[in-house]
The first five atom37 places (N, CA, C, CB, O) and aatype in JSON, in Angstrom:
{
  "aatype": [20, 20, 20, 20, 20, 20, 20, 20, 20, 20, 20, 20, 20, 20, 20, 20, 20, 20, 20, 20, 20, 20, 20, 20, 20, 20, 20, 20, 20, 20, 20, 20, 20, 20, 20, 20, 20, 20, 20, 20, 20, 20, 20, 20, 20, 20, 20, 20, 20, 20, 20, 20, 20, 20, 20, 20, 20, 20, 20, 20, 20, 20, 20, 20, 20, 20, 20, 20, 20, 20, 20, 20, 20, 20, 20, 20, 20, 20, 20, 20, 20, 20, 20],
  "atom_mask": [
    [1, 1, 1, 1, 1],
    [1, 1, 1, 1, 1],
    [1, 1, 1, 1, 1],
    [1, 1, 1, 1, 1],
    [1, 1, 1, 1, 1],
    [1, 1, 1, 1, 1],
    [1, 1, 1, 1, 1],
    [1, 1, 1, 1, 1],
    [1, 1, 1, 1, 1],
    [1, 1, 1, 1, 1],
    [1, 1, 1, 1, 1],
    [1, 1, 1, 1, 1],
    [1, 1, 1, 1, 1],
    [1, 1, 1, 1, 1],
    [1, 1, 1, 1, 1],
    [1, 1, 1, 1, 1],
    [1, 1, 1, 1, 1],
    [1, 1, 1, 1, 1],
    [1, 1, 1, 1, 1],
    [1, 1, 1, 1, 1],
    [1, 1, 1, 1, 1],
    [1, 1, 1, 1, 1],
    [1, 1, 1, 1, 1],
    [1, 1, 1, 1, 1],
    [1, 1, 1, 1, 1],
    [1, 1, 1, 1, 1],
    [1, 1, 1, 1, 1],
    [1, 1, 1, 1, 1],
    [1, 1, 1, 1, 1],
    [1, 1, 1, 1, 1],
    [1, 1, 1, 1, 1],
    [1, 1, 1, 1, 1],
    [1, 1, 1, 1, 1],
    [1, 1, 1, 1, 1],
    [1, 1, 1, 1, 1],
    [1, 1, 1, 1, 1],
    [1, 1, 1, 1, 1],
    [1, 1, 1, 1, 1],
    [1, 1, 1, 1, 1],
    [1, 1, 1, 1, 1],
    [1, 1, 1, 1, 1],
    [1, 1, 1, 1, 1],
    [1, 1, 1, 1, 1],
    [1, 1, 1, 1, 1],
    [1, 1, 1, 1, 1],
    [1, 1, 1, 1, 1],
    [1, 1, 1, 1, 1],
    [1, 1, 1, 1, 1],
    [1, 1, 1, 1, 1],
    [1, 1, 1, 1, 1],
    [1, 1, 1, 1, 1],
    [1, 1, 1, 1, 1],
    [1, 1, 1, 1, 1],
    [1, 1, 1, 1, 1],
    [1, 1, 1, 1, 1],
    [1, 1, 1, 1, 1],
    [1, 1, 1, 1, 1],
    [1, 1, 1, 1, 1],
    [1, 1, 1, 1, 1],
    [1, 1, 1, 1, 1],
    [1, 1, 1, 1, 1],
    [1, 1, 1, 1, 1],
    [1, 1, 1, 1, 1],
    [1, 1, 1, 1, 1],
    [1, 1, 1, 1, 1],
    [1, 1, 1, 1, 1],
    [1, 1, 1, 1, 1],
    [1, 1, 1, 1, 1],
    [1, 1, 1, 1, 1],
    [1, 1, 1, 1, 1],
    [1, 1, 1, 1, 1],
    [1, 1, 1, 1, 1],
    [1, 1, 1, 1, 1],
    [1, 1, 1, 1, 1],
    [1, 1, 1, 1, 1],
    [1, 1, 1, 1, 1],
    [1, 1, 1, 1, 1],
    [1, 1, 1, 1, 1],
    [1, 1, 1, 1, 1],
    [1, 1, 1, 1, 1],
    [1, 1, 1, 1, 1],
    [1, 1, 1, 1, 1],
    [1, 1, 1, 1, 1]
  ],
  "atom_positions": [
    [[-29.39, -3.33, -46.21], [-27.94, -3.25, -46.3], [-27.44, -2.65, -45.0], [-27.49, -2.4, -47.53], [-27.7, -1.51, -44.62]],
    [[-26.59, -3.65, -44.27], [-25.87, -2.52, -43.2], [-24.36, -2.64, -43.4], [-26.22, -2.83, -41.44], [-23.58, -3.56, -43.63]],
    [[-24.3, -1.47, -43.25], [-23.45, -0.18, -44.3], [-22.04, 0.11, -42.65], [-25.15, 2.07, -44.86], [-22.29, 0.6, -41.55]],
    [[-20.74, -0.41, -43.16], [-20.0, -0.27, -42.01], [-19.93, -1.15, -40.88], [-20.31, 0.72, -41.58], [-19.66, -0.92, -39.7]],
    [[-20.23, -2.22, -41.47], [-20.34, -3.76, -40.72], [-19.37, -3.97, -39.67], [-20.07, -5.01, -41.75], [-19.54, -4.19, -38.47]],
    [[-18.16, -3.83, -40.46], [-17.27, -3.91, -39.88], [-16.57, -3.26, -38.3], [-16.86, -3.72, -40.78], [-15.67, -3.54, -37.51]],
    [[-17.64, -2.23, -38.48], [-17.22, -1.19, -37.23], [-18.6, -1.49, -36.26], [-17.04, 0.82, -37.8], [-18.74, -1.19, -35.07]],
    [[-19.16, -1.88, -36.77], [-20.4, -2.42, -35.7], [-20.52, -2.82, -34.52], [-20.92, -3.29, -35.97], [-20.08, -3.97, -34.46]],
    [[-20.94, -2.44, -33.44], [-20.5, -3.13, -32.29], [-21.51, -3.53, -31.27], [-19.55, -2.39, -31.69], [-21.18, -3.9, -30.14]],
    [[-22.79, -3.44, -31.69], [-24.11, -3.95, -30.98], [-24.57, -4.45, -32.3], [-25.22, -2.76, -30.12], [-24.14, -4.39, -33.45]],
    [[-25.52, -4.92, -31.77], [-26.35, -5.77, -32.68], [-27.99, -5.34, -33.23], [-26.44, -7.08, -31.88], [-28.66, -5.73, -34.19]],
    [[-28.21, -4.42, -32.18], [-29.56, -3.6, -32.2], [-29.77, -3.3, -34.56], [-29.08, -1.45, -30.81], [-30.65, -3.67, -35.33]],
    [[-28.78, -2.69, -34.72], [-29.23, -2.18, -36.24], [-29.73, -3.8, -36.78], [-27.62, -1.33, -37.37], [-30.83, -4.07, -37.26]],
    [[-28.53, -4.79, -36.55], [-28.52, -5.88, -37.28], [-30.15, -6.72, -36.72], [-26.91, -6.73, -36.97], [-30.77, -7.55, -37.39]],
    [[-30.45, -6.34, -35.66], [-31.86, -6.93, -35.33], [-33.29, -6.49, -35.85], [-31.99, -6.81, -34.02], [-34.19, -7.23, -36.24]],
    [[-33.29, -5.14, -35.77], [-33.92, -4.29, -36.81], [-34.04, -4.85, -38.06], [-33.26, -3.11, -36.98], [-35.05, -4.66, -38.74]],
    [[-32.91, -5.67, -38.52], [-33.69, -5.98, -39.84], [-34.06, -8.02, -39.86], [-32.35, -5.33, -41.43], [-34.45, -8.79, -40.74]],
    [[-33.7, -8.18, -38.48], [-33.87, -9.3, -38.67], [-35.23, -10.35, -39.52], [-33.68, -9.42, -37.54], [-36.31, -9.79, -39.71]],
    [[-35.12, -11.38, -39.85], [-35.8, -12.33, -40.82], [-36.13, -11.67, -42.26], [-37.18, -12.83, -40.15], [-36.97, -12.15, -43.03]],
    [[-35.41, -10.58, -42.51], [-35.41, -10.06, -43.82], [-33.94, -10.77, -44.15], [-35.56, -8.27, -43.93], [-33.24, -11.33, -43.31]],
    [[-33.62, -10.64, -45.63], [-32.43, -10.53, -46.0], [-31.56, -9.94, -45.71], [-32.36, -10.41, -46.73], [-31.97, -8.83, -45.37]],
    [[-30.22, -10.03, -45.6], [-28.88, -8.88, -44.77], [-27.79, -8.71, -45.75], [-27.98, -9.61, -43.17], [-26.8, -9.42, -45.87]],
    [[-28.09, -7.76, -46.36], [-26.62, -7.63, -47.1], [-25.37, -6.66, -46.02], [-26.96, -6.63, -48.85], [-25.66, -5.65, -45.37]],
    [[-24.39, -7.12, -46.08], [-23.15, -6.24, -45.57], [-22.51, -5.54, -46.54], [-22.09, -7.0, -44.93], [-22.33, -6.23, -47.54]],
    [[-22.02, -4.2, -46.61], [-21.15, -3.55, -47.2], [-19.98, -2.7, -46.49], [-21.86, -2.88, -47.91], [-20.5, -2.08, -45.56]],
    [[-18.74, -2.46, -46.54], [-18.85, -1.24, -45.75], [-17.42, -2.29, -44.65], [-20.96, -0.71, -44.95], [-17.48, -3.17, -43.79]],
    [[-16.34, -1.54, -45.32], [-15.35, -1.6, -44.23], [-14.31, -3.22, -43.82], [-16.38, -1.17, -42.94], [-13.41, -3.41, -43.0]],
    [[-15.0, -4.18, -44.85], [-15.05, -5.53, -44.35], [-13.28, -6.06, -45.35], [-16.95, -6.5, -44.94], [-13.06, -5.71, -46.5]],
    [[-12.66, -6.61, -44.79], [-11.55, -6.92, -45.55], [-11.26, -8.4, -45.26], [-10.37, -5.99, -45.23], [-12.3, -9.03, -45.04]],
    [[-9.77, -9.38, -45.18], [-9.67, -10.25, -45.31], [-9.37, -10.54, -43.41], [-8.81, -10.45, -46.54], [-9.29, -11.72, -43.05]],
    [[-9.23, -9.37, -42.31], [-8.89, -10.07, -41.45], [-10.57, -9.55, -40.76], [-7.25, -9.78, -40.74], [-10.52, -10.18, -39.71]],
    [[-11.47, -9.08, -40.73], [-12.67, -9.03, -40.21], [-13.7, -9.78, -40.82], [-13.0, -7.87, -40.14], [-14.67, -9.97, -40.09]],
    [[-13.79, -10.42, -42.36], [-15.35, -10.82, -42.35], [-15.76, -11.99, -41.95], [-15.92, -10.78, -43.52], [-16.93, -12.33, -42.14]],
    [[-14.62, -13.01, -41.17], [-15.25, -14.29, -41.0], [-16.2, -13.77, -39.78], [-14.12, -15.65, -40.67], [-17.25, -14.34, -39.46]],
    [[-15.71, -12.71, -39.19], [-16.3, -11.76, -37.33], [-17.69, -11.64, -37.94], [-15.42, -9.57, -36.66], [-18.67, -12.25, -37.5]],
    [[-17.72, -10.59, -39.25], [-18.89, -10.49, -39.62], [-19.8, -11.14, -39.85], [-18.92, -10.12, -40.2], [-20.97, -10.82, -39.64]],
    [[-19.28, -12.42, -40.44], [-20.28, -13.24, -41.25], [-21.02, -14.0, -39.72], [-19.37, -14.53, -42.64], [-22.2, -13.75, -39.51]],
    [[-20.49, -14.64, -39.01], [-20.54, -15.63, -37.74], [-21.39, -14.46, -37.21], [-18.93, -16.21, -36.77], [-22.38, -15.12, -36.91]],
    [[-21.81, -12.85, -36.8], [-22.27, -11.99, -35.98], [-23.42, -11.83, -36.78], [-21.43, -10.81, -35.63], [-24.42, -12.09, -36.12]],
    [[-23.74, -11.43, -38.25], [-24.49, -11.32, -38.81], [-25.61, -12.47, -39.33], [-23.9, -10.77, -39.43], [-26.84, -12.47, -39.34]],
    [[-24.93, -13.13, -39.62], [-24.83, -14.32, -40.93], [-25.88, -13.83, -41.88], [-25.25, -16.11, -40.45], [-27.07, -14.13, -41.92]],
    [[-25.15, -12.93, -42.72], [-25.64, -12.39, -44.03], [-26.04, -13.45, -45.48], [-24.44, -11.39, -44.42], [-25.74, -14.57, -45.88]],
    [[-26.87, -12.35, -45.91], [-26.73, -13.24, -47.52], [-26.07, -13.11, -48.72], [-27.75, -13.3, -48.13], [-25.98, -13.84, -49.71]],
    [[-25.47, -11.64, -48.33], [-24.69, -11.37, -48.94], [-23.52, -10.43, -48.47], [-25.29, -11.1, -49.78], [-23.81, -9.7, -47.52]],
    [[-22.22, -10.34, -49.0], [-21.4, -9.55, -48.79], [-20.68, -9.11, -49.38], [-20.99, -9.71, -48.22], [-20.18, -9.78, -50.28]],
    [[-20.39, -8.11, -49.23], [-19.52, -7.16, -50.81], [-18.29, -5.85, -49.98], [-21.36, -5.77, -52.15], [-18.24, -4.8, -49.35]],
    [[-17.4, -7.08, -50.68], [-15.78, -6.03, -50.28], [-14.9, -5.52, -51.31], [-14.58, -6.89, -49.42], [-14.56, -6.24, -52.25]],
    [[-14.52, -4.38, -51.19], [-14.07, -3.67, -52.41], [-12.97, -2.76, -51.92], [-15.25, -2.86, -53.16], [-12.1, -3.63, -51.82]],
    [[-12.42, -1.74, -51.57], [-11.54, -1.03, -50.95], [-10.53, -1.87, -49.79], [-12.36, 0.06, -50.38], [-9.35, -1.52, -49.69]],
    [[-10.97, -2.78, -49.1], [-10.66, -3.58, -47.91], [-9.72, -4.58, -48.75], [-12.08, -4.31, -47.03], [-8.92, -5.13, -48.0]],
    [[-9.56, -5.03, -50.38], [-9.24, -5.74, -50.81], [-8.03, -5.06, -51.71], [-10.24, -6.37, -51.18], [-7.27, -5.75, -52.39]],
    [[-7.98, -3.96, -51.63], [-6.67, -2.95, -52.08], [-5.39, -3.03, -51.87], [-6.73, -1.83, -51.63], [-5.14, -3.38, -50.71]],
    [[-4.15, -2.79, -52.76], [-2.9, -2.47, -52.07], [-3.3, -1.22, -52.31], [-1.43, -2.97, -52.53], [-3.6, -0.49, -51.36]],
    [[-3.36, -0.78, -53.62], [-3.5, 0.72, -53.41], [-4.94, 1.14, -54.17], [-2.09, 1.6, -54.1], [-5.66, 0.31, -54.73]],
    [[-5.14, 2.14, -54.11], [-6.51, 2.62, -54.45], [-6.83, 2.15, -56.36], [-6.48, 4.61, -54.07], [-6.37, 2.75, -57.34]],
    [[-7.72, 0.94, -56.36], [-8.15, 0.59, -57.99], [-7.17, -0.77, -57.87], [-7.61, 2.03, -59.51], [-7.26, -1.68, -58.7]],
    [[-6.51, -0.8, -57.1], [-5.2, -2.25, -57.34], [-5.35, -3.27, -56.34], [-3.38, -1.78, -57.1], [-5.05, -3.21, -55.15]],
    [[-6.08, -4.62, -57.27], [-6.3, -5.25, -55.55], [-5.32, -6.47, -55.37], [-8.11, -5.96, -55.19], [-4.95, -7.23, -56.26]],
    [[-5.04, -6.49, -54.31], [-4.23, -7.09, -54.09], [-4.71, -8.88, -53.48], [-3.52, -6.12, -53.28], [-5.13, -9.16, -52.36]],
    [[-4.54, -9.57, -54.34], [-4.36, -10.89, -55.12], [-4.42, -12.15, -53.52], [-2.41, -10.82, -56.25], [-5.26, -13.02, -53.31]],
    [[-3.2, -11.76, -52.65], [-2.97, -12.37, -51.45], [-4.16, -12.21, -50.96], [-1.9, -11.91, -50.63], [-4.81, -13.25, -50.94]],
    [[-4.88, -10.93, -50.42], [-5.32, -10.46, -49.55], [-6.96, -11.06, -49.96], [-4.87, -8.94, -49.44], [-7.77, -11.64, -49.24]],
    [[-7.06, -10.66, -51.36], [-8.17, -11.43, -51.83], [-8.56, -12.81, -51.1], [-7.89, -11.69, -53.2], [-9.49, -12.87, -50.3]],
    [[-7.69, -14.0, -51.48], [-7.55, -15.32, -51.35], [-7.69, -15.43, -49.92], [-6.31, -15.88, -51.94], [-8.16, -16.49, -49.53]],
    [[-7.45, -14.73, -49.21], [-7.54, -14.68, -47.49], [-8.64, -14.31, -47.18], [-6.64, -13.77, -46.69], [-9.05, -14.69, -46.08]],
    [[-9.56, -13.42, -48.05], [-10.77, -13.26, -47.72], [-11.47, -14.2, -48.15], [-11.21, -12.22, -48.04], [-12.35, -14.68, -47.43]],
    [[-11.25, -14.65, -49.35], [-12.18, -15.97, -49.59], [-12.03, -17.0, -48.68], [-11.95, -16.64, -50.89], [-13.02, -17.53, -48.18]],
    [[-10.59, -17.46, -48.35], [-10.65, -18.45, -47.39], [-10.95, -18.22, -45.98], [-9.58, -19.03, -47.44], [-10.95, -19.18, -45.2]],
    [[-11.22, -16.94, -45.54], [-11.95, -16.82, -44.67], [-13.53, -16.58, -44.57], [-11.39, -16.13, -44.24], [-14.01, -16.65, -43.45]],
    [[-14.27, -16.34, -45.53], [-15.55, -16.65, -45.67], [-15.71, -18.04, -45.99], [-16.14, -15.84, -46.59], [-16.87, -18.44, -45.88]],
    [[-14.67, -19.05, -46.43], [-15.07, -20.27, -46.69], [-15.1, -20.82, -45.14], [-14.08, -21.02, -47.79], [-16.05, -21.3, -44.53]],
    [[-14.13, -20.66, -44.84], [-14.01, -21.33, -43.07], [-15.09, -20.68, -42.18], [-12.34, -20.87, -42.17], [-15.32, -21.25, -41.12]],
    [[-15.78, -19.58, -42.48], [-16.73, -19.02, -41.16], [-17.95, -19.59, -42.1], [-16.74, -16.94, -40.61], [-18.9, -19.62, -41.32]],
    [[-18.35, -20.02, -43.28], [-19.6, -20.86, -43.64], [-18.97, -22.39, -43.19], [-20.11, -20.71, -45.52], [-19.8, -23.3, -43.18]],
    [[-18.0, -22.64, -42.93], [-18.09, -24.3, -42.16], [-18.19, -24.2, -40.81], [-16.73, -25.32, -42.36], [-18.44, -25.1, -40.0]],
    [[-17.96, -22.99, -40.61], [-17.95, -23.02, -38.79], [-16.76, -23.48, -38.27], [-19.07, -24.06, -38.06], [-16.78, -24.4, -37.45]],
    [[-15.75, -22.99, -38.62], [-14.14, -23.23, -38.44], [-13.9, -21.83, -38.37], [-13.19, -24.08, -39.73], [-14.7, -20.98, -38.77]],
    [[-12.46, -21.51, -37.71], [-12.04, -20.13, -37.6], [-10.93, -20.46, -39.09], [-11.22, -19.61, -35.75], [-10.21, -19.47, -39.26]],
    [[-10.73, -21.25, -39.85], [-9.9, -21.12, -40.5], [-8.29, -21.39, -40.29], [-10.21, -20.19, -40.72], [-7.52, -21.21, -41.23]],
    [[-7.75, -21.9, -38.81], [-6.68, -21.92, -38.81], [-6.08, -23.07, -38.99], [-6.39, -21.43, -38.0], [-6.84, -23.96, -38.63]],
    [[-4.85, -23.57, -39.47], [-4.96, -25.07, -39.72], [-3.9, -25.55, -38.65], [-4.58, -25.58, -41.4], [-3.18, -24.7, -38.14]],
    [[-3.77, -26.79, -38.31], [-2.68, -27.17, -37.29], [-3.35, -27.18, -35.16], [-1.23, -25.63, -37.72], [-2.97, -27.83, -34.19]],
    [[-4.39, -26.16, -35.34], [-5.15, -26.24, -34.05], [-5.82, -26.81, -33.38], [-5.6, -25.77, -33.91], [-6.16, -26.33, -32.3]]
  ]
}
């Protein structure tokens, strides 16, 4: 698990575990994980606080932006449409 993905900024931890499995946790919301996923390319990822309006309340938009941005960084698209 590397823990704070989001704030990551070498790659050294993420190589350390390379040809094992990679889970991400840690910091990842709807405008950073397509960065993550494309830097890492994990097997799994798990966002929870990053998906908040307020603390326990998640907010619905923000959700759907994260999904459609993990859908577009597994096609290898940035997700934007019209470009």
């Amino acid at each position: 698990v590397l823990r704070g993905a989001a704030d990551a900024r070498g790659s050294d931890e993420a190589a350390s575990v390379a040809g094992r499995p990679l889970w991400i946790a840690g910091g990842l919301t709807d405008t950073n994980v397509a960065d993550a996923i494309r830097a890492f390319a994990p097997e799994l990822i798990d966002a929870s606080s990053g998906l908040e309006r307020e603390p326990g309340r998640k907010d619905h938009a923000r959700m759907r932006r994260f999904i459609d941005a993990v859908r577009a960084a597994e096609r290898g698209d940035d997700g934007r449409q019209g470009v």
